[in-house]
C-alpha positions in Angstrom: 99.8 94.1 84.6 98.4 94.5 88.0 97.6 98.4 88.7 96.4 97.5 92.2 97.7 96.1 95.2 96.4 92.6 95.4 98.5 91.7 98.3 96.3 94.1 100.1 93.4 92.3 99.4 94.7 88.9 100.5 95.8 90.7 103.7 92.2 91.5 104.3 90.7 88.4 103.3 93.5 87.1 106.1 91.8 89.4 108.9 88.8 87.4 108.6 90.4 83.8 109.2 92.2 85.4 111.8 88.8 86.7 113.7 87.1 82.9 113.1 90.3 81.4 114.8 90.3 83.7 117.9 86.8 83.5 117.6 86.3 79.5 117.8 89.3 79.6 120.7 86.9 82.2 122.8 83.9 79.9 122.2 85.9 76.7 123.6 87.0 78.5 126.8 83.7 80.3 127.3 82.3 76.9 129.1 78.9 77.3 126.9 77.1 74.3 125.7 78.0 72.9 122.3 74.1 74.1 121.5 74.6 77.5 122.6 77.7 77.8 120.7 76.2 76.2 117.8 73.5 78.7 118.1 76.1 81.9 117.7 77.5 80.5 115.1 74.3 79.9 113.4 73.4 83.2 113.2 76.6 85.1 112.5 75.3 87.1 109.2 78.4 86.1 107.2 77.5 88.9 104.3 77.6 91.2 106.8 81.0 89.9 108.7 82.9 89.7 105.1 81.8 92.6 103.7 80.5 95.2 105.7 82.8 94.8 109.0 85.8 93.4 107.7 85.7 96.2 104.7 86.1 94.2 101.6 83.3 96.0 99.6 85.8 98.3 100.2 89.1 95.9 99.3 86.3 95.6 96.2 86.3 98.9 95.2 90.0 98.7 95.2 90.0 96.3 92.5 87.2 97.8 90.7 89.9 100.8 90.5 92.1 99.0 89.4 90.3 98.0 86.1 89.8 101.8 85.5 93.6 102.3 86.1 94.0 99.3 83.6 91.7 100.2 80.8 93.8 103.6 80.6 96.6 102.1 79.9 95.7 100.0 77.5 95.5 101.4 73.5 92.7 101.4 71.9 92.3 100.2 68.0 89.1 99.5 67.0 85.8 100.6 68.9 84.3 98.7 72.0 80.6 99.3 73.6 80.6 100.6 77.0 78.2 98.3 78.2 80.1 95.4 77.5 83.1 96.8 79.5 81.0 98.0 82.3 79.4 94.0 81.9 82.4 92.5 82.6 83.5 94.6 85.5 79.8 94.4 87.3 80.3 90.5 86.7 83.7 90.0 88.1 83.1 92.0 91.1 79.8 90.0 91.9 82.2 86.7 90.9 84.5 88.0 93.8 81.7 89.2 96.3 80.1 85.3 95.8 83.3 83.4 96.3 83.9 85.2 99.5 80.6 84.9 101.2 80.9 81.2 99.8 84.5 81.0 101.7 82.8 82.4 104.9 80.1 80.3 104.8 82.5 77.1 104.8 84.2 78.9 107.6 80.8 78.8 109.8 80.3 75.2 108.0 84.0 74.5 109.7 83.5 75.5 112.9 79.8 74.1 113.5 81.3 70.8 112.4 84.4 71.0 114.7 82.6 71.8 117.8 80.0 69.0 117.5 83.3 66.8 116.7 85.1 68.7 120.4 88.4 70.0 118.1 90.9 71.9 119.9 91.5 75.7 118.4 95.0 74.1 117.0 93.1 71.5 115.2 90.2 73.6 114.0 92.9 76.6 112.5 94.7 73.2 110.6 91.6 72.3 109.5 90.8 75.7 108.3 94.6 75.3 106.4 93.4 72.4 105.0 90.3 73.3 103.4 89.4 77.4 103.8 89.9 80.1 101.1 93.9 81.6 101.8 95.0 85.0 101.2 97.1 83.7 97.9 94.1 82.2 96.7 92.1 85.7 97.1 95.4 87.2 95.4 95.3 84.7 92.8 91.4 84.9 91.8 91.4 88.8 91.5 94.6 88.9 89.3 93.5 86.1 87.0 90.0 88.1 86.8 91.7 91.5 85.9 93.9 89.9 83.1 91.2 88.0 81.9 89.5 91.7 81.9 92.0 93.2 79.9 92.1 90.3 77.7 88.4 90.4 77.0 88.7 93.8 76.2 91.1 93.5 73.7 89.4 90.4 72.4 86.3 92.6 72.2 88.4 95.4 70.0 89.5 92.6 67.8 86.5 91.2 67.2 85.7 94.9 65.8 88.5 95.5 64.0 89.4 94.6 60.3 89.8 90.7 60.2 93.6 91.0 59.0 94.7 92.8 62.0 98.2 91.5 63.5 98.3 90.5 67.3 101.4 88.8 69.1 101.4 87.2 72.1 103.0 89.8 74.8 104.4 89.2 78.5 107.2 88.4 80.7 109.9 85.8 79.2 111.4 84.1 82.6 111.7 80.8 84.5 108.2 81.1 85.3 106.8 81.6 81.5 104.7 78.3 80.3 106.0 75.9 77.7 102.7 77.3 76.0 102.7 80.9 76.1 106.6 80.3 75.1 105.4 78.8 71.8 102.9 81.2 71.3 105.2 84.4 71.8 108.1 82.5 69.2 105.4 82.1 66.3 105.3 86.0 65.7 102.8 88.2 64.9 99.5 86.1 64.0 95.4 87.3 63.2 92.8 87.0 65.6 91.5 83.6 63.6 95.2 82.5 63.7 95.8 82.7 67.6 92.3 81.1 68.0 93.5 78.1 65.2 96.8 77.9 67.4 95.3 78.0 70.8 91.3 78.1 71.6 90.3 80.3 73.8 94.0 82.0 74.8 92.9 85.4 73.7 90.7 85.9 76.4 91.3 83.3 79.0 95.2 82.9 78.6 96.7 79.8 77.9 96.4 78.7 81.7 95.4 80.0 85.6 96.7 83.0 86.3 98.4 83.6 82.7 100.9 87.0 83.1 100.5 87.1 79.0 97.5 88.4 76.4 97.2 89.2 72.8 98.4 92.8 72.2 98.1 94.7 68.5 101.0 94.3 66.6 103.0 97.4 65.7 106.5 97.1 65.2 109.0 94.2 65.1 110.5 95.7 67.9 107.7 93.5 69.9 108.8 90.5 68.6 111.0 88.7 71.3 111.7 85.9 69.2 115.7 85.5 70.4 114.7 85.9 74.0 112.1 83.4 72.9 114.2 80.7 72.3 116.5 81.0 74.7 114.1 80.8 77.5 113.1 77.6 75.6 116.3 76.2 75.6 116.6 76.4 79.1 112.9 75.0 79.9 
């Protein structure tokens, strides 16, 4: 479903662990006091780091692209307010923007801490491992929130169209497809009130993190997968 690169944004997000590691290794040869270092650190303007220097408004804008590219291809059945699709762009991209200043700021939280506590740069870029934001994780969030788009949109279309309207649960059928969304794709074409019965929520947020499957208008039985279905079952 993806129409952007989201490899390329976890390659960015990677840039900026990469610069705090290098950095906090400079800081621990420089010979400085742990004050004076802790002083740098304190005022590093992590908004401006993340997103101005290290160019993610721009990996942003990227993304933002990508829900244009996605809300082309997607077919439209009933009627849908532009507001409420420019809504839910505006508030992923300030979801994304937040979690990333939040994940720099737990960076600078990192390295205050390891100074005062005298870690080496090894220990300090396991630490980092252990607890920072990673580059699959950046991957990970802006995928979920551009299916989750696509799914609101179509939830938002249903909710507009006539209430008997047929839906069926779309998406890859492989080793990696949920018991749920498996059970959900083998009980055919169902109404908006039906999925929502059979699973809460599923039509917008997917029936778990990173769901690869949504809720697409049913319009021939060709989209019914229901032997592929139950052979990826029987293998689960």
């Amino acid at each position: 479903m993806a129409a952007f690169d989201s490899e390329k944004f976890g390659n960015a997000w990677s840039k900026v662990q990469d610069h705090f590691t290098v950095l906090y290794g400079k800081l621990e040869k420089s010979g400085a006091s742990r004050e004076t270092i802790i002083s740098e650190l304190t005022d590093i303007d992590i908004e401006r780091l993340v997103m101005v220097e290290f160019r993610l408004n721009g990996e942003l804008e990227a993304v933002m692209s990508g829900y244009v590219k996605e809300l082309q291809k997607m077919r439209a059945f009933a009627e849908i307010n532009e507001n409420i699709i420019k809504s839910l762009m505006t508030t992923d991209v300030t979801l994304v923007k937040s979690k990333l200043i939040e994940a720099g700021n737990t960076i600078k939280s990192t390295m205050i801490q390891s100074v005062i506590g005298g870690l080496s740069e090894e220990a300090f870029a396991l630490r980092l491992e252990a607890i920072g934001f990673q580059p699959h994780q950046a991957n990970a969030l802006v995928n979920e929130n551009l299916r989750r788009f696509s799914r609101s949109v179509t939830n938002e279309m249903a909710n507009n169209a006539p209430p008997a309207t047929l839906y069926i649960w779309e998406g890859p059928i492989d080793e990696r497809t949920s018991a749920e969304c498996l059970d959900l794709m083998s009980l055919g074409p169902m109404t908006q009130a039906e999925f929502e019965s059979v699973f809460p929520g599923a039509f917008i947020n997917g029936t778990h993190f990173n769901c690869r499957h949504q809720a697409q208008r049913f319009l021939s039985k060709e989209q019914f997968k229901g032997s592929e279905v139950k052979e990826q079952m029987a293998h689960a």
